[in-house]
N, C-alpha and C positions, 0 to 999 in steps of 0.2 A: 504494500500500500504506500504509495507517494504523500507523506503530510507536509502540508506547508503551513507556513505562519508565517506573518509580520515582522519585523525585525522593527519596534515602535519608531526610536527616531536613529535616523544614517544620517551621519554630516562626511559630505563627501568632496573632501579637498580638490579640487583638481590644477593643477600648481601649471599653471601656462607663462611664466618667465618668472626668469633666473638671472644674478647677479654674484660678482664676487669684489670683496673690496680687504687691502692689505694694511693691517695697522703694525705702526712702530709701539714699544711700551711706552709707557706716560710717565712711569720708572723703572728702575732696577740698582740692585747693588747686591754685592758677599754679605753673609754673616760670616765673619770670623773668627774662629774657635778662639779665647781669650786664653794668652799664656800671661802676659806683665801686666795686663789692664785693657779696657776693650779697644776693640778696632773697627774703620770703616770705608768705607772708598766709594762713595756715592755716585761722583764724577768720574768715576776712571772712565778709562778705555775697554776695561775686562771685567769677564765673573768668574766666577770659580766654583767648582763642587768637587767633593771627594776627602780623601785622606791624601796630607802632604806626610812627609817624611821625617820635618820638624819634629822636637822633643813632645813630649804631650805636655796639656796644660799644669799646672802648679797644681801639685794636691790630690790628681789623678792616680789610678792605677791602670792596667792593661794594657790593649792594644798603643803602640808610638805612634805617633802623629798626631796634627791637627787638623781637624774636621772645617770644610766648607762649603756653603750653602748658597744657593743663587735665590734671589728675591725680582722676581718680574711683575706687572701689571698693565693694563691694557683697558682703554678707556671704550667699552663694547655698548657703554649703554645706548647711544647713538649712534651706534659706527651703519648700522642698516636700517632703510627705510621705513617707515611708520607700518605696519600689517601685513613687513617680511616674515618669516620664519630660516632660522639659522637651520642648516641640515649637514653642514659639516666644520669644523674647523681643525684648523693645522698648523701649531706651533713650529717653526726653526731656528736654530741654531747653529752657529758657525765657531765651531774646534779649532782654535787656534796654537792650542801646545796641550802635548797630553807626556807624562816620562815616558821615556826611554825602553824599549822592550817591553811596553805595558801591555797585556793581556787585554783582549774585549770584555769592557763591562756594561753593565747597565746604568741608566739614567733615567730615573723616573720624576714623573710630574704631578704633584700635590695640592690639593686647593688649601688656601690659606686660610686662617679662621680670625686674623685678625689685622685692622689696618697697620700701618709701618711707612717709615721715613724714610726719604733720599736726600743727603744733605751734598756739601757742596767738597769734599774731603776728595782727594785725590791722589793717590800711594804713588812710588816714586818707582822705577825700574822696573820689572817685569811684574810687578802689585801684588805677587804673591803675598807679600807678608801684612800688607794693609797699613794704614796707617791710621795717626790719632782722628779720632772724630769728631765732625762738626755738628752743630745745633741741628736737627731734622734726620739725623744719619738713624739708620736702623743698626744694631751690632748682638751680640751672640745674647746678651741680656735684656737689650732694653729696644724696644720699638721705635722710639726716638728718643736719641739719646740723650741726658742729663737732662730731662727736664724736672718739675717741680709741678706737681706732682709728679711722681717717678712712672711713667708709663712702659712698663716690663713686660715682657710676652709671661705667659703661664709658666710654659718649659722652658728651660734654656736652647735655645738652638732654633726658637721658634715655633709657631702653635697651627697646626695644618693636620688636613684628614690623610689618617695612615693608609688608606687606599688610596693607591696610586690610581691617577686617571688617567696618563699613560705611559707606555714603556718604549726606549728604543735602544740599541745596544750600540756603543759608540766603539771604535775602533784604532781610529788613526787623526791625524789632525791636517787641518786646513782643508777638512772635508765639512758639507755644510748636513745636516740633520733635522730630520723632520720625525715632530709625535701628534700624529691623529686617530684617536678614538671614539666611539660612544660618549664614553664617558668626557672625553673633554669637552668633544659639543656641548654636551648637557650640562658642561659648569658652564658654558657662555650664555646659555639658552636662559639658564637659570638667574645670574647676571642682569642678562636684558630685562628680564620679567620681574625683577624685585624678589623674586622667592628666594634668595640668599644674598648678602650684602656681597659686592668686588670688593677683594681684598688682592685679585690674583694670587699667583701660582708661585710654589716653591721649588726649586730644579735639584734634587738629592743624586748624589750619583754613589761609588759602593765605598759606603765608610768601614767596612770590616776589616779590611790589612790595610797597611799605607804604600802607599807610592800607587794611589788610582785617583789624583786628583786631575783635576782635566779644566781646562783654560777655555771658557767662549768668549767672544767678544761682545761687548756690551753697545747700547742705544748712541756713547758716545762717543763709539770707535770711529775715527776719521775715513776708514773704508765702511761707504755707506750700502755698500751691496753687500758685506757680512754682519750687520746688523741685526738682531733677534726682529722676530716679527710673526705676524697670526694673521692666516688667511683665512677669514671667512665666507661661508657659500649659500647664498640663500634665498629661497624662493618665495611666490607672490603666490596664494590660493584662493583662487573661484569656488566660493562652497555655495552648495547646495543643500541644502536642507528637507527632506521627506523620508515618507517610509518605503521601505524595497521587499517584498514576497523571500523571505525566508525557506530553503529546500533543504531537508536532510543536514542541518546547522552550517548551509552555505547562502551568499548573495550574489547572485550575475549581474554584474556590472557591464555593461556594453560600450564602446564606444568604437571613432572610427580613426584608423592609424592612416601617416603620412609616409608615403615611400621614401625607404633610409633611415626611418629614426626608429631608435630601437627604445622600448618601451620595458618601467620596473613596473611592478603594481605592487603596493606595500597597507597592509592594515596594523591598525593599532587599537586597544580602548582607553590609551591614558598617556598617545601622544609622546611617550618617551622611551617608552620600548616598540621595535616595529618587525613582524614579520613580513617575510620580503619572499613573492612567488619569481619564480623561471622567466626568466626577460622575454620578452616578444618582441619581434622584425615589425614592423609594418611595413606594410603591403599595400597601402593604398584602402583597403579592405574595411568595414566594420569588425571587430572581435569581441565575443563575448570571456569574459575570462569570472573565473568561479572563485570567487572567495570565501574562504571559513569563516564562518560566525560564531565565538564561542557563548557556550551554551549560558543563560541565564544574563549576558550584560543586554544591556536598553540602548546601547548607542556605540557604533562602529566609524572609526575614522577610516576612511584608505584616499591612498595618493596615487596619483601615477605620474612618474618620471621618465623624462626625455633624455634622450643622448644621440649623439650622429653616430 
């Protein structure tokens, strides 16, 4: 027996143009593992993440070395048009010195939990070691430094969620590196829509042995094509609004393709996670294509995406 039912309300995006637009950060700078007193380098030229080689700090035990941490940010709340939707983004990075016979590691990317300072401090030589800092600097203790009231991260070393939102494994230097995931999109998506304050992104690379610290170039490196930066991709949706005849917990969707472009169909119920069916050619043709409905929700999003 064939039962059908209703599927009560479909909002059915149909995303008919696309845009992409490239931001530099708004800031960045190291947190510098503190051995004589803090450190900061707001201004340099570079960031840093990893274990250096240096003694550990005062007072420590364990693994040698000093720990550092890259602090980025990126001003997304406007960066795309009024009633776009963000569908991809892609952080890069440009490797400008990593040691000598260093093995491949990872570097992961953090959202941060809390706002922080870029002051005007500027380290001297290849900025590994940081220097003192100035009024707005963020450093391994304090979010901006020496103010009054003492405004301190939680942890030392800075306060970000321990899932990573993305991973990429770096190798060698003056090679440039890109991290895009789910989950990054959905810290910028989340950004733009107020549903978590921008604090941006914390850059960890592997603090477990030393000698894997690794050199980017930072916003104000005088080479302006290896500068960090976030490309974002994102589209405009035609929605529709009614109900569609429900068969067997699936909805036929119809529509007509353009010869050469090849076609995704993607649904969702809550817009941030998306399954995604088997791309289709067009052919000039109308196509019916079958989508799952799962059982018991009231309202199904789906997209369909274009590509040459």
């Amino acid at each position: 027996m064939l039962i059908k039912t209703v599927l009560p309300i479909l909002l059915w995006p149909l995303f008919a143009s696309a845009g992409t637009i490239v931001l530099e950060p708004m800031k960045d700078t190291t947190l510098y593992e503190d051995v004589a007193g803090p450190l900061g380098n707001g201004a340099g030229d570079f960031l840093f993440v990893g274990r250096t080689r240096q003694p550990p700090p005062i007072g420590t035990t364990g693994s040698q070395g000093q720990l550092r941490r890259t602090l980025l940010q990126f001003a997304v709340e406007n960066a795309i048009p009024a009633g776009a939707i963000v569908v991809s983004a892609k952080l890069e990075l440009t490797v400008s010195k990593v040691p000598s016979l260093m093995p491949a590691t990872q570097v992961s990317i953090h959202r941060l939990l809390d706002e922080w300072g870029e002051g005007t401090s500027n380290a001297s030589a290849g900025e590994g070691a940081g220097i003192f800092p100035s009024a707005m600097d963020a450093t391994w203790s304090e979010r901006f430094f020496n103010e009054t009231p003492a405004r301190e991260w939680v942890a030392q070393g800075g306060d970000f969620v321990p899932a990573a939102s993305a991973l990429a494994t770096v190798t060698g230097q003056d090679i440039r590196y890109s991290w895009e995931s789910l989950s990054l999109t959905q810290d910028v998506s989340q950004w733009i829509s107020g549903a978590v304050p921008n604090h941006g992104w914390m850059v960890i690379g592997d603090e477990s042995v030393i000698l894997t610290a690794k050199r980017f170039n930072s916003r104000e490196n005088p080479n302006v094509a290896t500068r960090p930066n976030l490309t974002l991709s994102y589209l405009f949706p035609t929605e529709v609004t009614g109900s569609l005849p429900m068969s067997n917990g699936s909805v036929a969707v119809s529509f007509t393709t353009a010869l050469g472009q090849n076609y995704t169909i993607e649904s969702s119920t809550t817009l941030s996670e998306w399954d995604t069916m088997p791309p289709v050619a067009g052919d000039g043709s109308e196509i019916t294509a079958i989508v799952p409905a799962p059982a018991g929700e009231r309202r199904l999003f789906i997209r369909i995406k274009t590509s040459d």
